[in-house]
mmJSON file of the N, C-alpha and C atoms, coordinates in Angstrom:
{"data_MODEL":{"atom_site":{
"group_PDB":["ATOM","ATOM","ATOM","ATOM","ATOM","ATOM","ATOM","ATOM","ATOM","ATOM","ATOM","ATOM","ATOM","ATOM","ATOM","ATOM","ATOM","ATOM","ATOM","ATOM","ATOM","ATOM","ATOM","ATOM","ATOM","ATOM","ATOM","ATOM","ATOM","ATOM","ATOM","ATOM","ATOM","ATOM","ATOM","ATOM","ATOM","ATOM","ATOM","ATOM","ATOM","ATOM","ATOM","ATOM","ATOM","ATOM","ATOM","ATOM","ATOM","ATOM","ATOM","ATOM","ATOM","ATOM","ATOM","ATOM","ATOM","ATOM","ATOM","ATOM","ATOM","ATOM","ATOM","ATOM","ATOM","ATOM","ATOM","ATOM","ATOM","ATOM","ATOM","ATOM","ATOM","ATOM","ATOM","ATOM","ATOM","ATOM","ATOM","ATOM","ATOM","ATOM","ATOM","ATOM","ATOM","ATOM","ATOM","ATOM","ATOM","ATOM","ATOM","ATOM","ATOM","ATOM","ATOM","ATOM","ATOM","ATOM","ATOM","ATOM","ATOM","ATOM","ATOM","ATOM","ATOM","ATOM","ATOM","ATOM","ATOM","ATOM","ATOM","ATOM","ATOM","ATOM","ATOM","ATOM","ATOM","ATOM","ATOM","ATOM","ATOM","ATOM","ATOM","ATOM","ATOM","ATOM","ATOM","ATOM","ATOM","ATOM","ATOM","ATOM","ATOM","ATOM","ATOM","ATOM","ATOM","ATOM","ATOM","ATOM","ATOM","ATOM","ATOM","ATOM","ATOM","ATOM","ATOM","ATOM","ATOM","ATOM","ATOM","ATOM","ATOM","ATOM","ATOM","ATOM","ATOM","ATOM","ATOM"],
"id":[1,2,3,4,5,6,7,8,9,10,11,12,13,14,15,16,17,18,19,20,21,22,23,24,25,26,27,28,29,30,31,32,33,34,35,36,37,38,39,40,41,42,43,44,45,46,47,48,49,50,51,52,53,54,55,56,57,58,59,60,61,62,63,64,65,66,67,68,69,70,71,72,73,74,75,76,77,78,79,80,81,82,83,84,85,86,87,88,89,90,91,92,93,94,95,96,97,98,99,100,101,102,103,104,105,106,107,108,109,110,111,112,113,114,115,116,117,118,119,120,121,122,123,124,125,126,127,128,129,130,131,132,133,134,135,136,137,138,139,140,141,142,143,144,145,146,147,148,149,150,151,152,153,154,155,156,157,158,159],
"type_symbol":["N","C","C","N","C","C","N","C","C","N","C","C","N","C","C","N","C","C","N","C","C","N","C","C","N","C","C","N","C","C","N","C","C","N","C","C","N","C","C","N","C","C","N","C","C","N","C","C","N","C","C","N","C","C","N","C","C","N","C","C","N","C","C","N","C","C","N","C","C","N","C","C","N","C","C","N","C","C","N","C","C","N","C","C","N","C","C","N","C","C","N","C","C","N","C","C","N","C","C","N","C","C","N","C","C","N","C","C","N","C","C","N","C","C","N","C","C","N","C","C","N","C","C","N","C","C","N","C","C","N","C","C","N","C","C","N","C","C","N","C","C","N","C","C","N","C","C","N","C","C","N","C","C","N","C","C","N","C","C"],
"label_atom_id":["N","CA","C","N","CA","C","N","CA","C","N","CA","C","N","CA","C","N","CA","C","N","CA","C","N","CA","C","N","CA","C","N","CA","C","N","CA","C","N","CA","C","N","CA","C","N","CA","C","N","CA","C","N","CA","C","N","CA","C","N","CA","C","N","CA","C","N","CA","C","N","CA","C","N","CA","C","N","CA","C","N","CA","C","N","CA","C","N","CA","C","N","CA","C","N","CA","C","N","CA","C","N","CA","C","N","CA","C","N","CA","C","N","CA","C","N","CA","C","N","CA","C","N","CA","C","N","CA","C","N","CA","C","N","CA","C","N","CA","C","N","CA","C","N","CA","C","N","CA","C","N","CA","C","N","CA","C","N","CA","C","N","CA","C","N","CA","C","N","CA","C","N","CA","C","N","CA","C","N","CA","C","N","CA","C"],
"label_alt_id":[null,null,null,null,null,null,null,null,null,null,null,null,null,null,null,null,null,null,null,null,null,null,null,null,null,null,null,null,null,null,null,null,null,null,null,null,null,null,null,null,null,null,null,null,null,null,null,null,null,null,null,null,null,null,null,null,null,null,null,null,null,null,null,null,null,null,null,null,null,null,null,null,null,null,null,null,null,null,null,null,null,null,null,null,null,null,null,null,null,null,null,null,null,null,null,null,null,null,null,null,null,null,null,null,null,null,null,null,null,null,null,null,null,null,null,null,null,null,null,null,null,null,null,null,null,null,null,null,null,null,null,null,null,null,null,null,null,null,null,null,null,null,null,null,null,null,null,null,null,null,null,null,null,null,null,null,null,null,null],
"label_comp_id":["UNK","UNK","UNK","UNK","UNK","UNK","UNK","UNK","UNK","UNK","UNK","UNK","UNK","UNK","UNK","UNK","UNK","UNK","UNK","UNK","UNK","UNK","UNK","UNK","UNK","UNK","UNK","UNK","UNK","UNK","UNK","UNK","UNK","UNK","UNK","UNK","UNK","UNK","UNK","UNK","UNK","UNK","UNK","UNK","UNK","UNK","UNK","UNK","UNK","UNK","UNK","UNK","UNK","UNK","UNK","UNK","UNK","UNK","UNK","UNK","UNK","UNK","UNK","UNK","UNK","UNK","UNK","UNK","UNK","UNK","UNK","UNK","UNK","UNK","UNK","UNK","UNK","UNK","UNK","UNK","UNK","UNK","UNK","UNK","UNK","UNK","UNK","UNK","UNK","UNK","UNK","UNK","UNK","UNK","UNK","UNK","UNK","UNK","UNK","UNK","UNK","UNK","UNK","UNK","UNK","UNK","UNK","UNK","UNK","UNK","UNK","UNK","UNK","UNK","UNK","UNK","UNK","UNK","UNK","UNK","UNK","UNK","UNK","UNK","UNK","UNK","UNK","UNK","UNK","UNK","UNK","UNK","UNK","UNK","UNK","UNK","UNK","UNK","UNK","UNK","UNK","UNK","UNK","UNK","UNK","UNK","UNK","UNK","UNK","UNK","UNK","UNK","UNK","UNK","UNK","UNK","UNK","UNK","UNK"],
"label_asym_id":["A","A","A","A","A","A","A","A","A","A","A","A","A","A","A","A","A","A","A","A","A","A","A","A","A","A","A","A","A","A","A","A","A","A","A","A","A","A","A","A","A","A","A","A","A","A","A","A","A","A","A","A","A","A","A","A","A","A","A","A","A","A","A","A","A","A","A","A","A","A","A","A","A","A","A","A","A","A","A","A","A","A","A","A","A","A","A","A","A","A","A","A","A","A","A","A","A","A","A","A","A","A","A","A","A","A","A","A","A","A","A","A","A","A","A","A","A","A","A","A","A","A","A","A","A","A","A","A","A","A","A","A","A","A","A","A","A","A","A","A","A","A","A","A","A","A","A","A","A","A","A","A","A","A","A","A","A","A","A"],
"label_entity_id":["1","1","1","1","1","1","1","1","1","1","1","1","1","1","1","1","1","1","1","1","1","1","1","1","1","1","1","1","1","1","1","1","1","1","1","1","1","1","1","1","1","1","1","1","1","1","1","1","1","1","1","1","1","1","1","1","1","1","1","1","1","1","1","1","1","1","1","1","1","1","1","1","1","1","1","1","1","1","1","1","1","1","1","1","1","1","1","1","1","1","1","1","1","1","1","1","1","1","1","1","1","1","1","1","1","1","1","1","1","1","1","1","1","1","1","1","1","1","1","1","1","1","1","1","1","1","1","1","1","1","1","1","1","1","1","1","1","1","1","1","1","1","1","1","1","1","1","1","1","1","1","1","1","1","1","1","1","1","1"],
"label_seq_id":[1,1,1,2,2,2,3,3,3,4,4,4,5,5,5,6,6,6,7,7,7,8,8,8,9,9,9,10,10,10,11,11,11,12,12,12,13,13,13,14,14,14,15,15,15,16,16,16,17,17,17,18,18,18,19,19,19,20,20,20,21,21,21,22,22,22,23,23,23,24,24,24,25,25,25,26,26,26,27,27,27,28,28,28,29,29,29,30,30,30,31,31,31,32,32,32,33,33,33,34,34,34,35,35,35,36,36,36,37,37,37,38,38,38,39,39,39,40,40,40,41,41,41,42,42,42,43,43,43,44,44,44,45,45,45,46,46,46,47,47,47,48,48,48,49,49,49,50,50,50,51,51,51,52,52,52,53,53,53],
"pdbx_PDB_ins_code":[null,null,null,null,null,null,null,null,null,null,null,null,null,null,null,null,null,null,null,null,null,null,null,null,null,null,null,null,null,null,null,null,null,null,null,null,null,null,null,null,null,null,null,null,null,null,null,null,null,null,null,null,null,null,null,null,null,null,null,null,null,null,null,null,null,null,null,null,null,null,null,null,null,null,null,null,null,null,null,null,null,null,null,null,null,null,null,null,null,null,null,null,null,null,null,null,null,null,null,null,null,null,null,null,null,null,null,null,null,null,null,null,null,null,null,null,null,null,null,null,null,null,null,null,null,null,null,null,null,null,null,null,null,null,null,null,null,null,null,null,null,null,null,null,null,null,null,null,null,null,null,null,null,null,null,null,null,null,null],
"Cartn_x":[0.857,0.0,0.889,0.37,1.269,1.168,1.334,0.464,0.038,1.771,1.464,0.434,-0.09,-1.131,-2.629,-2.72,-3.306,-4.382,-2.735,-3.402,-3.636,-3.291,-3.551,-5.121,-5.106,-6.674,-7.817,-7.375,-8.053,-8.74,-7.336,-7.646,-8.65,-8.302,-8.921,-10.755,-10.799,-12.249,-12.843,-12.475,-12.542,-12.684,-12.358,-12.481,-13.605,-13.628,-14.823,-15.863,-16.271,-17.262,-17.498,-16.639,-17.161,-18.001,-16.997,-17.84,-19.293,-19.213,-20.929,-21.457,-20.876,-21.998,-22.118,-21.134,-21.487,-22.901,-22.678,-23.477,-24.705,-24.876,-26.197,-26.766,-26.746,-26.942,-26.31,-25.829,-25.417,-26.075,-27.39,-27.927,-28.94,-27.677,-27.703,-27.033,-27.174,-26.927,-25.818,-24.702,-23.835,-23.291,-23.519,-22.59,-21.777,-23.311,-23.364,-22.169,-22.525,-22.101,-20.194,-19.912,-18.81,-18.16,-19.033,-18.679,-17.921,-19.045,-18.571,-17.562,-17.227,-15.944,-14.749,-15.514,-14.042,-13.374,-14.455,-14.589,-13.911,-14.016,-13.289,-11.726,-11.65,-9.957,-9.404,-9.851,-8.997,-8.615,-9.913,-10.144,-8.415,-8.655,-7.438,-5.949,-6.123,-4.669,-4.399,-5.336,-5.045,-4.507,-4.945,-4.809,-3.142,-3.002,-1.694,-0.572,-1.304,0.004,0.445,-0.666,0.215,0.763,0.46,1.221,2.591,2.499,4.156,5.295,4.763,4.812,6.033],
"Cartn_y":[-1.193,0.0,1.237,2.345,3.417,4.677,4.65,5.706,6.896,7.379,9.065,9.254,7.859,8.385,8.167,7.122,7.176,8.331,8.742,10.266,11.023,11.87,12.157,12.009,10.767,10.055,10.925,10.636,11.094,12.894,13.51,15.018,15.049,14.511,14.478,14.395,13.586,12.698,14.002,14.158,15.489,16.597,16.965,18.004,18.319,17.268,16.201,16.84,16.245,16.463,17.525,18.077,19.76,20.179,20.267,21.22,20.599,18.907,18.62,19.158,19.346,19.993,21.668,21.91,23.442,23.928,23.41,22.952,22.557,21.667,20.834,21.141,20.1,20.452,18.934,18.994,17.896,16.409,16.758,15.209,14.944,15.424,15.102,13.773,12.853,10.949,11.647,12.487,12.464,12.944,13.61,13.61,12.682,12.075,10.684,9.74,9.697,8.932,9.067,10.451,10.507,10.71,10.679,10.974,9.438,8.693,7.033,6.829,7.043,6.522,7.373,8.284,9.016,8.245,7.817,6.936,5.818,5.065,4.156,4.381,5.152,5.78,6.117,6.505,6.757,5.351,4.708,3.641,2.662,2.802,2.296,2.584,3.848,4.764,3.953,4.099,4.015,2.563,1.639,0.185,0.167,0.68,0.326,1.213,2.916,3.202,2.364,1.508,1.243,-0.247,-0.712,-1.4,-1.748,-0.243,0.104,0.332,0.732,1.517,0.197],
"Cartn_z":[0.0,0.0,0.0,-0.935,-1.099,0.015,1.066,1.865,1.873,0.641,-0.082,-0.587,-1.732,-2.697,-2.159,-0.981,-0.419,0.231,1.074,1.781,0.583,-0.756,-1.507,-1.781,-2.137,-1.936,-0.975,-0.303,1.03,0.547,0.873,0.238,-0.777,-1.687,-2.73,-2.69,-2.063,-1.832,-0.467,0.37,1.135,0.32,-0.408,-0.853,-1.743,-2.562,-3.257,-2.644,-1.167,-0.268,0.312,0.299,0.685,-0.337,-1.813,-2.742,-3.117,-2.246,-3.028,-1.827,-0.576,0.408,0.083,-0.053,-0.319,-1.637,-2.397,-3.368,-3.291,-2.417,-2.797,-0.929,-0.14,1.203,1.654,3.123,3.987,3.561,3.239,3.416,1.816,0.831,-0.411,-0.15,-1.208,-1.779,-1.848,-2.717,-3.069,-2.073,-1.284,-0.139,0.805,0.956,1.894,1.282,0.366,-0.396,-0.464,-0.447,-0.248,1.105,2.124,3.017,3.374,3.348,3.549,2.439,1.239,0.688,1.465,2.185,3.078,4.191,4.845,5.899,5.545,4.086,4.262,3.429,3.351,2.607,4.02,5.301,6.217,7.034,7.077,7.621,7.238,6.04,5.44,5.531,5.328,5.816,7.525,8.318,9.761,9.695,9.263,8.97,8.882,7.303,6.669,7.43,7.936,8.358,10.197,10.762,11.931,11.456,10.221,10.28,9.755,9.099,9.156,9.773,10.687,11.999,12.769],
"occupancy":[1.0,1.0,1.0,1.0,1.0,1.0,1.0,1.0,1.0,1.0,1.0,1.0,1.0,1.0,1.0,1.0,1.0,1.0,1.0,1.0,1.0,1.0,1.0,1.0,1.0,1.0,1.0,1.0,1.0,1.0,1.0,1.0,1.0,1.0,1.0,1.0,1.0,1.0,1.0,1.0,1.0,1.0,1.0,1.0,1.0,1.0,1.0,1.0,1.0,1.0,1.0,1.0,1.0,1.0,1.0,1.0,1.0,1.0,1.0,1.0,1.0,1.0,1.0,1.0,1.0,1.0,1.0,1.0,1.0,1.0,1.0,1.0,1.0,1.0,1.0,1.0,1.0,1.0,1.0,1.0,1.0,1.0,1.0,1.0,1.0,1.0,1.0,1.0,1.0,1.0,1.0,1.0,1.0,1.0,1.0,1.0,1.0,1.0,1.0,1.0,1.0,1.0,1.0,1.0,1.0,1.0,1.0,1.0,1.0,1.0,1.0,1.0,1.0,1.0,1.0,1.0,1.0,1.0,1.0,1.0,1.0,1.0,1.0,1.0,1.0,1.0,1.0,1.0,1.0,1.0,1.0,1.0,1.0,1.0,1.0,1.0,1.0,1.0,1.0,1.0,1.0,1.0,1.0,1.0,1.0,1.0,1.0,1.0,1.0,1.0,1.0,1.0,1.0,1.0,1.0,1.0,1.0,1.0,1.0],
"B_iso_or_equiv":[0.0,0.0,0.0,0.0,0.0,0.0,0.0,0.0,0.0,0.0,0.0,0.0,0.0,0.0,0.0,0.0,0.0,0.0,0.0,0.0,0.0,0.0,0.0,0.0,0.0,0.0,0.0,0.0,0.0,0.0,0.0,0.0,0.0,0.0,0.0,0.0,0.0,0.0,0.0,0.0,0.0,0.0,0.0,0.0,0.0,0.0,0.0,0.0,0.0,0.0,0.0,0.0,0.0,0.0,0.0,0.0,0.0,0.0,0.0,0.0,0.0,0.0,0.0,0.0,0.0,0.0,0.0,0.0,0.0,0.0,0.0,0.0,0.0,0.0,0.0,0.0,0.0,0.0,0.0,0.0,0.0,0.0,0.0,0.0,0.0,0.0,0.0,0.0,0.0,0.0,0.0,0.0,0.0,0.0,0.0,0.0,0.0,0.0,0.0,0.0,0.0,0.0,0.0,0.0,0.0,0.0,0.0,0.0,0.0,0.0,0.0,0.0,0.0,0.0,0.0,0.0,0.0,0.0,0.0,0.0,0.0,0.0,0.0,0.0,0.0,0.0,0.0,0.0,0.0,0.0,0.0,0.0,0.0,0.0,0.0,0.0,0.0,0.0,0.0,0.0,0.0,0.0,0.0,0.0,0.0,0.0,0.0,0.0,0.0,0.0,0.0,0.0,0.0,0.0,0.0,0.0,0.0,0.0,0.0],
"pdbx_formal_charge":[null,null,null,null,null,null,null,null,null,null,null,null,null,null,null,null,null,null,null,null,null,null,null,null,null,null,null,null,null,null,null,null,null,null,null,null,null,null,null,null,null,null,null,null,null,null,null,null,null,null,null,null,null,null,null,null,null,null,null,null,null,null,null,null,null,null,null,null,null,null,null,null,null,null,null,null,null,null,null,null,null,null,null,null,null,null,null,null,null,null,null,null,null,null,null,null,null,null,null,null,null,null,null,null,null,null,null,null,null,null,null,null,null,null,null,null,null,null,null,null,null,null,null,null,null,null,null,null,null,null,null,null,null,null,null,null,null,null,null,null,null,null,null,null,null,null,null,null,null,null,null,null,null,null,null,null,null,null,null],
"auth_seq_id":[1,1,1,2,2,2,3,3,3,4,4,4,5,5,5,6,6,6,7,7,7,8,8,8,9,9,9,10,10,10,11,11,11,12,12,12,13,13,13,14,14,14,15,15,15,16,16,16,17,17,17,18,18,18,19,19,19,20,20,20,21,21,21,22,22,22,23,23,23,24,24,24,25,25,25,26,26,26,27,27,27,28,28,28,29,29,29,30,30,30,31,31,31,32,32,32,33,33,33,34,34,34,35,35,35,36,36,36,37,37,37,38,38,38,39,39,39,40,40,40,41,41,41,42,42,42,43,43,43,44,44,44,45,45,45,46,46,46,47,47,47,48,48,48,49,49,49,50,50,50,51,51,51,52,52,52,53,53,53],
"auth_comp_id":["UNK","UNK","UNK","UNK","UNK","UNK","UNK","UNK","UNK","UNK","UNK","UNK","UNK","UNK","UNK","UNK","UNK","UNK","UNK","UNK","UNK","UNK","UNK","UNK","UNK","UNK","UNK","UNK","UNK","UNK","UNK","UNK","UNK","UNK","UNK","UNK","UNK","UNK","UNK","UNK","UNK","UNK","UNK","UNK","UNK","UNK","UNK","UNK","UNK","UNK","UNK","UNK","UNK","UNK","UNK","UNK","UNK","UNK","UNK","UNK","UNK","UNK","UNK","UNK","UNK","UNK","UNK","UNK","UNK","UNK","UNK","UNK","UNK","UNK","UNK","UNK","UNK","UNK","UNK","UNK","UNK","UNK","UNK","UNK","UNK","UNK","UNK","UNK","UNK","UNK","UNK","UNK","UNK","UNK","UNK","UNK","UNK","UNK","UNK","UNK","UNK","UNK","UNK","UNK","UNK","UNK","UNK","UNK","UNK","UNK","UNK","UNK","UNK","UNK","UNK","UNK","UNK","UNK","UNK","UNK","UNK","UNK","UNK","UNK","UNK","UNK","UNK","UNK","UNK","UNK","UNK","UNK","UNK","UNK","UNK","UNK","UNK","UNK","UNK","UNK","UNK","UNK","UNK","UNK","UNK","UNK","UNK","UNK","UNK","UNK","UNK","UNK","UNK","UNK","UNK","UNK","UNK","UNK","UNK"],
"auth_asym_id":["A","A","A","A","A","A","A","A","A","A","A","A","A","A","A","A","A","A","A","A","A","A","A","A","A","A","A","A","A","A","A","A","A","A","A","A","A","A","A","A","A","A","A","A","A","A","A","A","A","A","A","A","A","A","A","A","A","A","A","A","A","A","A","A","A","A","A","A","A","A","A","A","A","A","A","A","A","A","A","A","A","A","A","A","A","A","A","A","A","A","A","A","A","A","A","A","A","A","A","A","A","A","A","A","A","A","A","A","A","A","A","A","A","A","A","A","A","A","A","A","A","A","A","A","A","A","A","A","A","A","A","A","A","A","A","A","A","A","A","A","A","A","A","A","A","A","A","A","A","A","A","A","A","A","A","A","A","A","A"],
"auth_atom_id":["N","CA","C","N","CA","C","N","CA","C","N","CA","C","N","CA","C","N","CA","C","N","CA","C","N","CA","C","N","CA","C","N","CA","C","N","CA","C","N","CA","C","N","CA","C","N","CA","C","N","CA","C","N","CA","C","N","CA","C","N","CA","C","N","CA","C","N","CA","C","N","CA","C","N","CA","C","N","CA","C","N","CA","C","N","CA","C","N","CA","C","N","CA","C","N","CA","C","N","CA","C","N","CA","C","N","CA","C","N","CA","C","N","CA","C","N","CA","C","N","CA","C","N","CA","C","N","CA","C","N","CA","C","N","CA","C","N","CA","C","N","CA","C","N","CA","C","N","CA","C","N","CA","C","N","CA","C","N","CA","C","N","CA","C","N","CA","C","N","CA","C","N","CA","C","N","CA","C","N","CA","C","N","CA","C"],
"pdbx_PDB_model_num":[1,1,1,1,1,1,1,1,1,1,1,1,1,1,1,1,1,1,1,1,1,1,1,1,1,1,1,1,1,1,1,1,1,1,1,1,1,1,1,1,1,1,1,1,1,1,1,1,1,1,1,1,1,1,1,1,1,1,1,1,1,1,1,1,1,1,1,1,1,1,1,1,1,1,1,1,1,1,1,1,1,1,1,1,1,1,1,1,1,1,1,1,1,1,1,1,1,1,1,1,1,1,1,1,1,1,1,1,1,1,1,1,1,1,1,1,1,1,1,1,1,1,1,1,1,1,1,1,1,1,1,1,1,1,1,1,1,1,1,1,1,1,1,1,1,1,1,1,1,1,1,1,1,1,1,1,1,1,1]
}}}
């Protein structure tokens, strides 16, 4: 697992989710929706980075 592009990832998908909340409102599908692929991009980071660690 790459952890740079990872976190990259992360930003990315965050940022994602702001502009659909700013946009649309909190409890738009597409929010949700990205909120949980956020959830699981960190989920992951936390995983791989302690087990680098």
């Amino acid at each position: 697992m790459n952890l740079p592009i990872l976190k990259r990832d992360i930003e990315n998908c965050r940022e994602e989710m702001v502009q659909l909340a700013l946009n649309t409102s909190m409890n738009d599908q597409r929010v949700i929706e990205a909120s949980k692929k956020l959830d699981h991009l960190i989920n992951l980071y936390f995983k791989f980075s302690t087990k680098c660690s």
